[in-house]
NUDO-519264 format. One line per field, with one value per residue (C-alpha): residue in one letter; x, y, z. Coordinates in Angstrom, 1 decimal. Example, Ala and Ser with C-alpha at 12.3 -4.5 7.8 and 13.67 -1.06 7.14 Angstrom:
residuo: c(A,S)
xx: c(12.3,13.7)
yy: c(-4.5,-1.1)
zz: c(7.8,7.1)
This chain:
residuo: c(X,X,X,X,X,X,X,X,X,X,X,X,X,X,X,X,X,X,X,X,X,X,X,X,X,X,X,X,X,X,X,X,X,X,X,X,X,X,X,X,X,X,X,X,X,X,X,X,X,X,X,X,X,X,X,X,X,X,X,X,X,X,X,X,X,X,X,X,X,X,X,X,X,X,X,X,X,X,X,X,X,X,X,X,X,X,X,X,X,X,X,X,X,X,X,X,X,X,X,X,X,X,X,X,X,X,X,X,X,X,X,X,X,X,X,X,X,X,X,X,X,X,X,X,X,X,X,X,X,X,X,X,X,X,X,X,X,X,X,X,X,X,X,X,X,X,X,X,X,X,X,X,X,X,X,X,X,X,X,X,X,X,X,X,X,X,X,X,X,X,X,X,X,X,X,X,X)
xx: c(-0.2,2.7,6.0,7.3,11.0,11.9,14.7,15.7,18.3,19.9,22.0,24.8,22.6,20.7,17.8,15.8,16.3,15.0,13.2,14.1,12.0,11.1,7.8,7.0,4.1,4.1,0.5,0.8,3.3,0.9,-1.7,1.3,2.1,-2.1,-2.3,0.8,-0.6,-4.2,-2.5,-0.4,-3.8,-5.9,-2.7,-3.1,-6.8,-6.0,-3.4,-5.6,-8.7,-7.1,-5.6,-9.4,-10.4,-7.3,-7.8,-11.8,-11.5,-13.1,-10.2,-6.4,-4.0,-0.5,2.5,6.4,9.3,10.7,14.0,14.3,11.5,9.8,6.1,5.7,1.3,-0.5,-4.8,-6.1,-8.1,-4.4,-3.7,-6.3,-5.8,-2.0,-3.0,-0.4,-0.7,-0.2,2.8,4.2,4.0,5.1,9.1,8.8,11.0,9.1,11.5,12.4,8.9,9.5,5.2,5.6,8.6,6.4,2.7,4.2,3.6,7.6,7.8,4.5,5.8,8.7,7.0,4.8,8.2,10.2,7.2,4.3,2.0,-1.2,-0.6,-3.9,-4.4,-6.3,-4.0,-4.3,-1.6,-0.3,0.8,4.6,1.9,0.8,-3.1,-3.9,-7.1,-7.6,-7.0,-7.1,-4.5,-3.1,0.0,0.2,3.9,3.0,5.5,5.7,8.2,10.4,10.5,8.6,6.5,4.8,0.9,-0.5,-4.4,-5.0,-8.9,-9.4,-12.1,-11.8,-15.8,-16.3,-14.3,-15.5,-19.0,-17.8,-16.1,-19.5,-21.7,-19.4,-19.6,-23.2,-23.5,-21.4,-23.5,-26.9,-25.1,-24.5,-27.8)
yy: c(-26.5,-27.8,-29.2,-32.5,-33.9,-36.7,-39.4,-42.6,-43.0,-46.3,-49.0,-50.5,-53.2,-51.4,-51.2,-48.2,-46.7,-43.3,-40.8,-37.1,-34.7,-30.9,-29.5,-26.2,-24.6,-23.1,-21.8,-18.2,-18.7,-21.1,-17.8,-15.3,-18.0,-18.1,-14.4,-13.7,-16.3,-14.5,-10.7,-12.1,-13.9,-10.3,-8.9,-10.7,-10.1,-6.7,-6.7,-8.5,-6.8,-3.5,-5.0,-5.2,-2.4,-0.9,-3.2,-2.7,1.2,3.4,5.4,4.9,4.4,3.7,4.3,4.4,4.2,7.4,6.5,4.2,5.9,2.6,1.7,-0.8,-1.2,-0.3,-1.0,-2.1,1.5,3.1,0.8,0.9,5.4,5.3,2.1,-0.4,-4.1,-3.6,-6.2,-3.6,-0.6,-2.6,-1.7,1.5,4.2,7.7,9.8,8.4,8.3,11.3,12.3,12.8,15.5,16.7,17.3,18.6,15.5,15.2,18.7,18.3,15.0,16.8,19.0,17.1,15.1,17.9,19.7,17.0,19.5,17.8,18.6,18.2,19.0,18.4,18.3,17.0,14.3,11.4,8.9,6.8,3.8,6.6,6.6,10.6,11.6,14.4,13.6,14.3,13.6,13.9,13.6,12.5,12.0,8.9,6.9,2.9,1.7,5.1,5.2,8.0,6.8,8.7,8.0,9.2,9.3,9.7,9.7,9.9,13.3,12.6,12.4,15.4,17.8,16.8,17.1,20.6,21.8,20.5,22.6,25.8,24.9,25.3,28.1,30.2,28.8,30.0,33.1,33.5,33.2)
zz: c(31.4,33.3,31.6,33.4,33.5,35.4,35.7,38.0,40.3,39.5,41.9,40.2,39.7,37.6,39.8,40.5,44.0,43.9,41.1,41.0,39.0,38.5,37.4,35.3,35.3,31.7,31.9,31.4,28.6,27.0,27.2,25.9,22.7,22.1,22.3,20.3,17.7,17.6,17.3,14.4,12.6,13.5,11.9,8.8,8.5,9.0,6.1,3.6,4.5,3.3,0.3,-0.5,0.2,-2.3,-4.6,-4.5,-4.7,-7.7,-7.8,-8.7,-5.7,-6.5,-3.9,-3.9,-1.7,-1.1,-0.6,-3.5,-6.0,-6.9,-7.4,-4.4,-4.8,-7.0,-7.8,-11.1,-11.5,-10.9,-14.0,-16.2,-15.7,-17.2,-19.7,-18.7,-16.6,-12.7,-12.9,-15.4,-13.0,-9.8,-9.2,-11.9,-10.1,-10.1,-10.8,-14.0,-15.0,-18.7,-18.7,-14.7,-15.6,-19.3,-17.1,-13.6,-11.4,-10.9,-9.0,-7.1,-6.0,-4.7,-3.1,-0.9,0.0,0.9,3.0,3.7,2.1,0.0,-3.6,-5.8,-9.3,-12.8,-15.8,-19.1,-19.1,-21.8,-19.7,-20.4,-22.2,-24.4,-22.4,-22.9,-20.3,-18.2,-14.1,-11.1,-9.4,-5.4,-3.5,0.0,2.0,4.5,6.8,7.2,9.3,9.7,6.1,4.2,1.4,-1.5,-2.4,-5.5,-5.9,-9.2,-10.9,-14.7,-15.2,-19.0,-19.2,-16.9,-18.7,-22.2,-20.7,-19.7,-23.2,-24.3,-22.3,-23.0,-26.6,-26.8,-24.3,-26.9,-29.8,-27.8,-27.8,-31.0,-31.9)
């Protein structure tokens, strides 16, 4: 790839007498732009291939800024769990969030802040769009850009424990009899 600039040399006449030029050879840049251009579209891929996966996930995944306490993803599993629209969990602000302070999430979400430590749990929770399930839920501190973020895995158990309750039900009725 070379870049070309060139101009006449003029009489007073007007005539051309002479031509004066310089030539670049812009290969290698040509090879840093297509490179630069194929990281960025890998990038991309990248980006929207684990949007996918997120958003293809049997499990809820929701994570918030740190430093400002709002939702800033969240998958439709995450929001079908609590009962509400994504769009309306998108922006929320964690530490305003009253069930997270009622079932014990607020102080665990602390905690994994403050120390880096993996909280997990299963508590009975009624969630702020009134959704009441048993889940499991975990808390993992992660960084993006310098800035520590907060991920909450949370999966509804509902079925499991009322299979459970069952099962202990009728173990005390066998012995009973």
């Amino acid at each position: 790839h070379l870049f070309q600039q060139s101009q006449f040399l003029l009489d007073e006449s007007g005539k051309a007498i002479g031509v004066y030029g310089a030539i670049h050879d812009q290969t290698e840049m040509r090879k840093a732009e297509a490179a630069v251009r194929e990281s960025e579209k890998a990038q991309k891929d990248m980006v929207r291939f684990n949007q996918s996966l997120i958003a293809a996930a049997p499990i809820g995944i929701a994570s918030f800024n740190v430093y400002t306490g709002r939702c800033i993803s969240v998958n439709s599993d995450f929001a079908a769990t609590v009962g509400a629209k994504q769009e309306e969990l998108l922006g929320m602000n964690f530490r305003e969030i009253a069930s997270w302070q009622e079932f014990g999430l607020l102080k665990d979400a602390y905690q994994t802040i403050n120390t880096g430590e993996v909280i997990q749990r299963e508590v009975f929770f009624r969630s702020a769009f009134g959704n009441e399930k048993w889940i499991n839920y975990r808390f993992v501190r992660f960084y993006s850009n310098d800035i520590p973020h907060l991920l909450l895995i949370m999966n509804d158990t509902t079925e499991r424990k009322e299979v459970e309750e069952a099962l202990k039900k009728s173990e005390f009725q066998f012995r009973q009899i």
